[in-house]
C-alpha positions as CSV (number, residue, x, y, z in Angstrom):
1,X,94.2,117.8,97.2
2,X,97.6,117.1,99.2
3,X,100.0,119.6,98.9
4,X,102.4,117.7,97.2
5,X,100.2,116.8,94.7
6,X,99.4,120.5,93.2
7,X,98.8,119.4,89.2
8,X,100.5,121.8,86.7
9,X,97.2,122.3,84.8
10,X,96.7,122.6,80.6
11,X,98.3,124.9,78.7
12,X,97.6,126.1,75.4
13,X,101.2,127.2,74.0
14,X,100.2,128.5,70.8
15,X,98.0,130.9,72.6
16,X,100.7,131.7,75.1
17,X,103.0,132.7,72.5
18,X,100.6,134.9,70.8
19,X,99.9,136.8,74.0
20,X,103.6,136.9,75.2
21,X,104.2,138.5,71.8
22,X,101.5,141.2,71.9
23,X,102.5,142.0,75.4
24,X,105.9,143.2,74.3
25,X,104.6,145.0,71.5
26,X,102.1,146.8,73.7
27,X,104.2,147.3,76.8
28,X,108.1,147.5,75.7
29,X,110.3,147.2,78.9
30,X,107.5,147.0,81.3
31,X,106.9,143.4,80.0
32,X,109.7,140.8,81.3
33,X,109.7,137.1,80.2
34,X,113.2,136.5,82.4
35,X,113.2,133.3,84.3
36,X,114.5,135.1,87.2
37,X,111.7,137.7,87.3
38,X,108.8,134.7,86.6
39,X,110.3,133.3,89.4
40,X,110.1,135.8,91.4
41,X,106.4,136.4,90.9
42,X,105.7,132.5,91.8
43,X,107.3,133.4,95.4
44,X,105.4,132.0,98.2
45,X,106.7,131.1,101.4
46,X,105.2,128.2,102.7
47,X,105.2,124.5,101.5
48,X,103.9,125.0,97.6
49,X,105.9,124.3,94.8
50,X,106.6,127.4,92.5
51,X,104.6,127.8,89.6
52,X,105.7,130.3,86.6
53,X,103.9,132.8,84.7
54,X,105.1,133.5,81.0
55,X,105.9,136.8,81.9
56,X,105.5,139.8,83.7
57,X,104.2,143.0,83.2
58,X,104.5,145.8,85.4
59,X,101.4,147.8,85.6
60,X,101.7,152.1,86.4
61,X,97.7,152.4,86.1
62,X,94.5,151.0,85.8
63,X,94.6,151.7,81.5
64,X,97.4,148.9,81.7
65,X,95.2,146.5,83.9
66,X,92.6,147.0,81.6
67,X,94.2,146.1,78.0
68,X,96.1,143.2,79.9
69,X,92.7,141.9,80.7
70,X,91.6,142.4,77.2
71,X,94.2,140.7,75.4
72,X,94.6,137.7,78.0
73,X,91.0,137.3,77.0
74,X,91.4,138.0,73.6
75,X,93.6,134.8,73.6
76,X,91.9,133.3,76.5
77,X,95.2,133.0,78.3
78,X,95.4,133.3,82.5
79,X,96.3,136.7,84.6
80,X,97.6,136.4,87.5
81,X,97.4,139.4,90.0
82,X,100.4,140.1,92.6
83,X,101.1,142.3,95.1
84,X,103.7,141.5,97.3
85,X,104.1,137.7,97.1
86,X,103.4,137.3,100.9
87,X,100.0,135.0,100.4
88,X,100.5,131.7,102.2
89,X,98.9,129.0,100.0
90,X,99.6,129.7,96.6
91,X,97.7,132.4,95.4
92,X,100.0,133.9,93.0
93,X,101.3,131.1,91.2
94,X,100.4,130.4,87.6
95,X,99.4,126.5,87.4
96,X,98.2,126.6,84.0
97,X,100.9,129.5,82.6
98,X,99.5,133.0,81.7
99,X,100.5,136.6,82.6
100,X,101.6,137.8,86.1
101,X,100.0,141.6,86.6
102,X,102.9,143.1,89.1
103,X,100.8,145.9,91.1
104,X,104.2,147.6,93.0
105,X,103.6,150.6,90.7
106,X,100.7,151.4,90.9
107,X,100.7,152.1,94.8
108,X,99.6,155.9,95.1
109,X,96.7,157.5,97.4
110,X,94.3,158.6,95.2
111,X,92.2,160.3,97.9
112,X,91.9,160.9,101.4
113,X,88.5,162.2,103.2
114,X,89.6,163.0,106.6
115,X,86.2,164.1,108.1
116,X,84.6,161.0,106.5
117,X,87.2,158.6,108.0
118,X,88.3,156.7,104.3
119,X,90.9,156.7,101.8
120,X,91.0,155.4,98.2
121,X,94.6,153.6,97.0
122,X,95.5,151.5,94.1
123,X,95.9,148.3,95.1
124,X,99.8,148.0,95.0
125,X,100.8,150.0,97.7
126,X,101.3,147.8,101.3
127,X,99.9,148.9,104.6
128,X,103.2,150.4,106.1
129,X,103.2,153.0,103.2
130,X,99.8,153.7,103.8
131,X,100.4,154.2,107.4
132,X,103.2,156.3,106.5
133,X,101.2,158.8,104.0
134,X,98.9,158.9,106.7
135,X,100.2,160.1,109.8
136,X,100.1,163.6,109.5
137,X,96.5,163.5,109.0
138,X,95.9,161.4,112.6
139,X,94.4,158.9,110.9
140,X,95.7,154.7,110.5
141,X,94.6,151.8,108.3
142,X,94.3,149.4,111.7
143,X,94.6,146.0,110.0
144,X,97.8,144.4,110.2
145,X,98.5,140.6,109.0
146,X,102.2,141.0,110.0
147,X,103.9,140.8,106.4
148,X,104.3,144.4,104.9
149,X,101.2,143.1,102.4
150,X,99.7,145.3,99.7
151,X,96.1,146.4,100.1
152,X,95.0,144.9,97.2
153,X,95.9,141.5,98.1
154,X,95.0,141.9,101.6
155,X,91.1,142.7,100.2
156,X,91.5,139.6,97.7
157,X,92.5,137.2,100.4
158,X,90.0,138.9,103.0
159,X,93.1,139.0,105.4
160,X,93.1,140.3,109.0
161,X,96.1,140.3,111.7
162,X,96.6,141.1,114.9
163,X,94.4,144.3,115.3
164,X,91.1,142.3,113.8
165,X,89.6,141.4,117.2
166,X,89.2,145.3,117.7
167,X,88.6,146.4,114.4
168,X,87.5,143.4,112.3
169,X,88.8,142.2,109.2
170,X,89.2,143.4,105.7
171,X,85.7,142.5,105.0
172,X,85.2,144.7,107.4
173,X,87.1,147.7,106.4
174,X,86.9,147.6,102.7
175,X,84.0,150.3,101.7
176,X,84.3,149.8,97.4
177,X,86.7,148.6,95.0
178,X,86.8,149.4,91.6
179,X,87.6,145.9,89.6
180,X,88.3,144.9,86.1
181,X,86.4,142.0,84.9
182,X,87.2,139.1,82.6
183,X,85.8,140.8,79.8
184,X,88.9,144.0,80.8
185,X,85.8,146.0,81.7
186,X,86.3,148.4,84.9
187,X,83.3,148.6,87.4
188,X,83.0,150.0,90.9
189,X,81.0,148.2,93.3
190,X,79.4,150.9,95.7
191,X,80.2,154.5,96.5
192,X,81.9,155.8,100.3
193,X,78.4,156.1,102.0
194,X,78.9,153.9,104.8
195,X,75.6,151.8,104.5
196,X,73.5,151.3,101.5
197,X,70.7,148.6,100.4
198,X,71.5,149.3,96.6
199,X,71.8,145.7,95.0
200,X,74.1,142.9,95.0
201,X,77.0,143.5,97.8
202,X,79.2,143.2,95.1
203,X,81.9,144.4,97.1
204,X,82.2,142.0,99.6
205,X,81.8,139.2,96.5
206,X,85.5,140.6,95.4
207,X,87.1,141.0,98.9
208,X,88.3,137.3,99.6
209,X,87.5,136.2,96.0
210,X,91.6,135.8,95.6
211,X,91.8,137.5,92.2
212,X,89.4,134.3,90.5
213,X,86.2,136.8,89.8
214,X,88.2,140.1,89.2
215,X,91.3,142.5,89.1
216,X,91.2,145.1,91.5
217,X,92.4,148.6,90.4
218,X,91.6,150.5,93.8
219,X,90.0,150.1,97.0
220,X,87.9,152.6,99.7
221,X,89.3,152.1,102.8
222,X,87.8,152.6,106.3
223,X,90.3,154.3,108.7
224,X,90.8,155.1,112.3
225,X,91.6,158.0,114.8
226,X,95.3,157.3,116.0
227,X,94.7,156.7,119.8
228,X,95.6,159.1,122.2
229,X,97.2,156.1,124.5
230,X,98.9,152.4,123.9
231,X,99.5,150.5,125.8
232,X,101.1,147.2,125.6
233,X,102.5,143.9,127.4
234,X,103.0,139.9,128.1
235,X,101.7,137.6,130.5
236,X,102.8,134.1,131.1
237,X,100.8,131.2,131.9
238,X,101.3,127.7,133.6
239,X,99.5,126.1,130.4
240,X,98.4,126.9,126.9
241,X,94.5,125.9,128.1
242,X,95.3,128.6,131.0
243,X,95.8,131.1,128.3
244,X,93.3,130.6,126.3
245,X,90.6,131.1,129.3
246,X,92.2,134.1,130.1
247,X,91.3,135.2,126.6
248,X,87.9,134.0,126.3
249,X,87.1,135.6,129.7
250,X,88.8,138.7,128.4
251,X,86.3,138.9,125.5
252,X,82.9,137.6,127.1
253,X,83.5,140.2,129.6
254,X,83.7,143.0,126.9
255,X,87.1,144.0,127.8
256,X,87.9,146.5,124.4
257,X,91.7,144.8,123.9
258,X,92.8,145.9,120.2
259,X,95.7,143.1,120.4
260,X,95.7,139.4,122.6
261,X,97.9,137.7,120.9
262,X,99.2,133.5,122.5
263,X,102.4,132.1,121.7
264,X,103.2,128.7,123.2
265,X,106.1,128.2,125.1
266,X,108.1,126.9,121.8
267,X,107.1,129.9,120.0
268,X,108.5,131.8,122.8
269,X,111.8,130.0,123.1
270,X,112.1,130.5,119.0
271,X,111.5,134.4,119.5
272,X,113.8,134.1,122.3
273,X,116.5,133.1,120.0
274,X,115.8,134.9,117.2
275,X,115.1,137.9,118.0
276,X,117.3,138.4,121.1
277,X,114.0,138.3,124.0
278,X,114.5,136.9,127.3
279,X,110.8,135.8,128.2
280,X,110.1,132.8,130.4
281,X,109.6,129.7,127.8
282,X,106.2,129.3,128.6
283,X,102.6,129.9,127.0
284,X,102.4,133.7,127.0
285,X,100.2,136.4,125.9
286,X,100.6,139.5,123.8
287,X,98.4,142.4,124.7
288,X,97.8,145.8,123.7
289,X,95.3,148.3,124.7
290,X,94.3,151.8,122.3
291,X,92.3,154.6,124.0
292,X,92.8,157.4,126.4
293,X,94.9,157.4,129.3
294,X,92.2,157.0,131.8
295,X,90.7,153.8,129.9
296,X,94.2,152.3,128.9
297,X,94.9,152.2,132.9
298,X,91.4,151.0,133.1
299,X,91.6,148.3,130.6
300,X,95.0,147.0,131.6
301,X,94.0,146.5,135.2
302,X,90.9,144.7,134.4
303,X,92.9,142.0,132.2
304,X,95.4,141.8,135.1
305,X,92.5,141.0,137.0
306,X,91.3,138.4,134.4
307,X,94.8,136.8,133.5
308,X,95.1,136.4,137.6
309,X,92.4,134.5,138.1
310,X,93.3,132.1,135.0
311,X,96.6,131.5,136.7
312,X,98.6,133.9,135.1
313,X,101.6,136.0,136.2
314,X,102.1,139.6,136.3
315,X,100.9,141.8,133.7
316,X,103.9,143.7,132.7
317,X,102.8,146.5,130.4
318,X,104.2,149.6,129.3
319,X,102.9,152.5,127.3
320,X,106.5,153.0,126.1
321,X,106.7,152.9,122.0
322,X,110.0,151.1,121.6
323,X,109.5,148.6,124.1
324,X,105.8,147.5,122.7
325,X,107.7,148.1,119.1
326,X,110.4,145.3,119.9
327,X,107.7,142.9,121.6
328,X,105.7,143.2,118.1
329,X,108.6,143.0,115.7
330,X,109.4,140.0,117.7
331,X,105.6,138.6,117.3
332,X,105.9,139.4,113.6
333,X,108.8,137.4,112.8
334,X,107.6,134.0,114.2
335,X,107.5,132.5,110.5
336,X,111.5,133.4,110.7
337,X,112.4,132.2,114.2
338,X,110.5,128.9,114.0
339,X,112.0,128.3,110.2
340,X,115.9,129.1,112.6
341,X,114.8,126.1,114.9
342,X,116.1,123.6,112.0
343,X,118.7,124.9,109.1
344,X,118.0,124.3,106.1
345,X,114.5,123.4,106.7
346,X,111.0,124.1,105.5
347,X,107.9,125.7,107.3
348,X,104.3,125.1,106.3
349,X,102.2,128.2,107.7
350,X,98.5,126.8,108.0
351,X,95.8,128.8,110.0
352,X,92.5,127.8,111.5
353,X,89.5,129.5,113.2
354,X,87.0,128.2,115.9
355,X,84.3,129.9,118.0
356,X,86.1,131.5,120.6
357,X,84.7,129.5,123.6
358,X,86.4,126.4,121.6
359,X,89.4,128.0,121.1
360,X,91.0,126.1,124.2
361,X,89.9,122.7,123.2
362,X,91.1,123.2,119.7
363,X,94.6,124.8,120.7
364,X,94.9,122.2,123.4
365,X,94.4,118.9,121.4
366,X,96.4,120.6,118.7
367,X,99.5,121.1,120.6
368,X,98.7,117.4,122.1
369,X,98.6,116.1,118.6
370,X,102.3,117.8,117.7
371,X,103.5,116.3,120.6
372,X,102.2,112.5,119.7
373,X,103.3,112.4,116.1
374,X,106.7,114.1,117.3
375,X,106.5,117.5,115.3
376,X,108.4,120.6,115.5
377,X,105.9,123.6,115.0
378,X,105.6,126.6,117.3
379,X,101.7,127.9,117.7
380,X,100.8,131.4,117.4
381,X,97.4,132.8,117.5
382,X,95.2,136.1,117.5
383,X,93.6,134.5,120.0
384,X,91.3,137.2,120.4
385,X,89.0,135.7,117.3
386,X,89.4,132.5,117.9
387,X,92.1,131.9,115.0
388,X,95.7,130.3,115.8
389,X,98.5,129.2,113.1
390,X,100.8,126.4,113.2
391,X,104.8,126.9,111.6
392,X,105.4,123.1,111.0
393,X,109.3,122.9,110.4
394,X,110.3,120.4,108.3
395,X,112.8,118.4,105.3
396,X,110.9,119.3,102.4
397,X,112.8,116.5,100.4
398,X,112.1,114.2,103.1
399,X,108.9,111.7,101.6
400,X,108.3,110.8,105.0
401,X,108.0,113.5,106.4
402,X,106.0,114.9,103.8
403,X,103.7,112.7,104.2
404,X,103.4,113.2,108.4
405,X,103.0,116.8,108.1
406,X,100.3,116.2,105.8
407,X,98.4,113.9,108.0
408,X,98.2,116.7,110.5
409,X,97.7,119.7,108.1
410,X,94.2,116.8,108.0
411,X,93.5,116.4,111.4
412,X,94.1,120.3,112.0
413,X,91.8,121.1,109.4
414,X,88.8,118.5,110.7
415,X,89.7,119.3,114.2
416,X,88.5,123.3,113.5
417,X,85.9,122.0,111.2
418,X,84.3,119.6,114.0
419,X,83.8,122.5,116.3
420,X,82.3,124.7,113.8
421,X,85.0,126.3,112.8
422,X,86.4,127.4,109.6
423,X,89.8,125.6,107.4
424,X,91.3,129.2,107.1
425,X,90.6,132.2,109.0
426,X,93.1,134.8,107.7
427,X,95.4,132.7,104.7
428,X,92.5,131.5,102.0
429,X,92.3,128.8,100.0
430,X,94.3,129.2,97.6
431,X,96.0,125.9,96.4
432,X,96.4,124.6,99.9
433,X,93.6,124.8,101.2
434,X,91.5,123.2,98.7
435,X,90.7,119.9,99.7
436,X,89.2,121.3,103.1
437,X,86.9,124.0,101.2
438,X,84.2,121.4,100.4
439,X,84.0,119.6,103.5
440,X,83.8,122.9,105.2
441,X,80.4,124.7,103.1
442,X,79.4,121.6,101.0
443,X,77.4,122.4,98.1
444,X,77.7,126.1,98.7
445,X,81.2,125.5,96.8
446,X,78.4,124.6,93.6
447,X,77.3,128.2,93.8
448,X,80.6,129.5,94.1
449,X,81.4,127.5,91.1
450,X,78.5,129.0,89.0
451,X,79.5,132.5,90.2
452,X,83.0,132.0,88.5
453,X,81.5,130.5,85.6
454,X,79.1,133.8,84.9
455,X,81.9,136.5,85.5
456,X,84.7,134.5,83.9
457,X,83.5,132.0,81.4
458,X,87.0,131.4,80.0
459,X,87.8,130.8,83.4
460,X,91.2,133.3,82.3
461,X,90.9,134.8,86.3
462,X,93.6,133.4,88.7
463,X,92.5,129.9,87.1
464,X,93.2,126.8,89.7
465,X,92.8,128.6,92.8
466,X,89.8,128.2,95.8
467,X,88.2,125.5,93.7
468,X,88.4,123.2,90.7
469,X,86.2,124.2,87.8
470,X,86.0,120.4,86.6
């Protein structure tokens, strides 16, 4: 499916208006059919047209989520969860119409079991919140995509960030969530214990099912000690494929790094610009070490070592919080500073993932293929797993290049794919990503399909996203 070519879906207006009607009876004011609220709640902020819901409601508790359910099925009309809007291919928009479930309110810790190393939240409240509720207690949530994202949609989009090559992804991290099905029943899928045999790992079913399978109403979180030590810094390299063998070697020689992140040398000159750096424009790296002090030294020596022998420069590193805290802010707002390298013009955000001893080949023909086909978009990666993004900038009303940007969304995607790698290793499917999902796990999509059709067989669930029912 090219991304231009997202169809709108059916709708069934009677229904609609039925539903939109018992909404504001049940809910009052916390209901909103406003144009500029639905439009809103179709944000995304890549290269997917907005689709509206027929209205939002704005959920304080899981008894909301649960009638919502119950009358969208009631009427067999869609519900579409959101958190923050910060999903990258189309998750939250409403192709076929429906209800938009609006989590922001509903973002309170519920429980926090310090000596057990977890928390329990509802699924509205974003990690910096989190973070923040948690400090006093020396504990952190460690994964971080970049975008202040809520936890809930970071479990449905099985997201990860800049910390995953340390501490994994959300797959990784998410012990249970509680979930209301299509039929507005609430289940929980496993208790806090931190291994158990007991049935169907229903849990990891939900995380990365993108709201098609269920709604969640809160999540079990693993957390972390707050190192004692951080440590951070950059080094540059001659050449992006010099980079990326300094990471590689970093990893198969076990070096703990909790951040490696590349930017190529026109990510660097669009973070140079907008957010007031002086780096070298060249391929650099972005690393950051967590442990004691002793180790910290240790670590940061040995990748000084490594980046050395790769042809890097000097490690420059400092354990000094507002000098690594401007280096990340910086790495944060890429999407921002490469959208500033053209006014007025459009970025597609696309990820992809490959085994990390291809991550060179891939990152290297990719920036080769940019180059060729004359394309402005910066590469950023967490290099550390293997998974890079491209920002292409673009004229959005430009067919043309429409159309080019396209053809290399294609060859990205079969590039990653040819070296065993994955179509999307942080961003889901989504709308975007559609047309790669089959080539990628072939009939394994079947099985997805019949998964969806058993737990949602009204298909009322986020409807048109990951996968095309017919």
């Amino acid at each position: 499916m090219a991304l231009s070519d997202i169809r709108t879906g059916l709708r069934n207006e009677e229904a609609i208006a039925t539903a939109v009607s018992a909404f504001r009876q049940v809910f009052g004011d916390r209901f909103q059919t406003g144009e500029a609220i639905r439009a809103q709640h179709a944000h995304t902020t890549t290269y997917i047209p907005a689709q509206l819901s027929d209205g939002v409601l704005f959920a304080q508790g899981k008894e909301d989520v649960t009638t919502a359910v119950r009358l969208c099925a009631e009427h067999r009309v869609p519900v579409i969860p959101f958190g923050t809007g910060s999903s990258l291919e189309g998750q939250v928009n409403a192709p076929h119409g429906g209800i938009s479930i609006d989590f922001s309110r509903m973002n309170r810790v519920l429980e926090v079991n310090a000596e057990d190393l977890d928390c329990t939240v509802e699924p509205g409240i974003t990690r910096e919140e989190l973070n923040a509720y948690l400090r006093d207690t020396g504990l952190f949530f460690p994964i971080d995509p970049g975008a202040n994202a809520s936890i809930g949609g970071m479990a449905s989009t099985r997201a990860s960030g800049t910390n995953a090559v340390r501490y994994g992804t959300m797959k990784d991290n998410v012990l249970a969530v509680t979930v209301v099905t299509a039929r507005g029943e609430e289940i929980r899928t496993a208790r806090r214990a931190r291994k158990s045999s007991a049935g169907y790992d229903l849990t990891r079913l939900y995380v990365g099912s993108e709201g098609t399978l269920g709604v969640l109403t809160s999540v079990t979180l693993r957390l972390q000690g707050i190192p004692e030590m951080i440590a951070g810094g950059i080094c540059g390299f001659p050449t992006l494929k010099d980079a990326c063998n300094a990471v590689i070697m970093t990893i198969q020689l076990g070096i703990p790094v909790a951040r490696i992140e590349l930017l190529n040398a026109l990510q660097i000159k669009a973070c140079n610009a907008y957010s007031g750096l002086t780096l070298p424009e060249q391929p650099t790296l972005f690393v950051e070490f967590h442990g004691s002090e002793e180790s910290v030294a240790l670590q940061s020596r040995q990748f000084g070592e490594v980046a050395s022998e790769c042809g890097g420069g000097d490690f420059q590193w400092t354990s000094d919080a507002d000098e690594r805290a401007r280096l990340w802010k910086a790495r944060h707002n890429v999407y921002w500073a490469a959208k500033a390298l053209r006014a007025g013009a459009a970025v597609l955000a696309t990820d992809v993932c490959v085994p990390i001893s291809r991550l060179a080949d891939c990152v290297a023909e990719t920036e080769a293929d940019i180059e060729q086909h004359g394309l402005l978009a910066p590469i950023v990666g967490h290099a550390g797993d293997g998974n890079f993004h491209v920002s292409v900038v673009f004229d959005d009303q430009d067919p043309a290049e429409i159309e080019k940007v396209e053809a290399f969304v294609g060859r990205l995607n079969g590039r990653a794919l040819s070296m065993d790698g994955t179509c999307t290793g942080e961003h889901g499917i989504g709308q975007g990503k559609q047309a790669f999902l089959p080539r990628e796990l072939g009939e394994a999509v079947d099985v997805m399909r019949q998964i969806k059709r058993a737990l949602d067989p009204d298909n009322i669930l986020n409807p048109g996203k990951i996968f095309r029912l017919g």
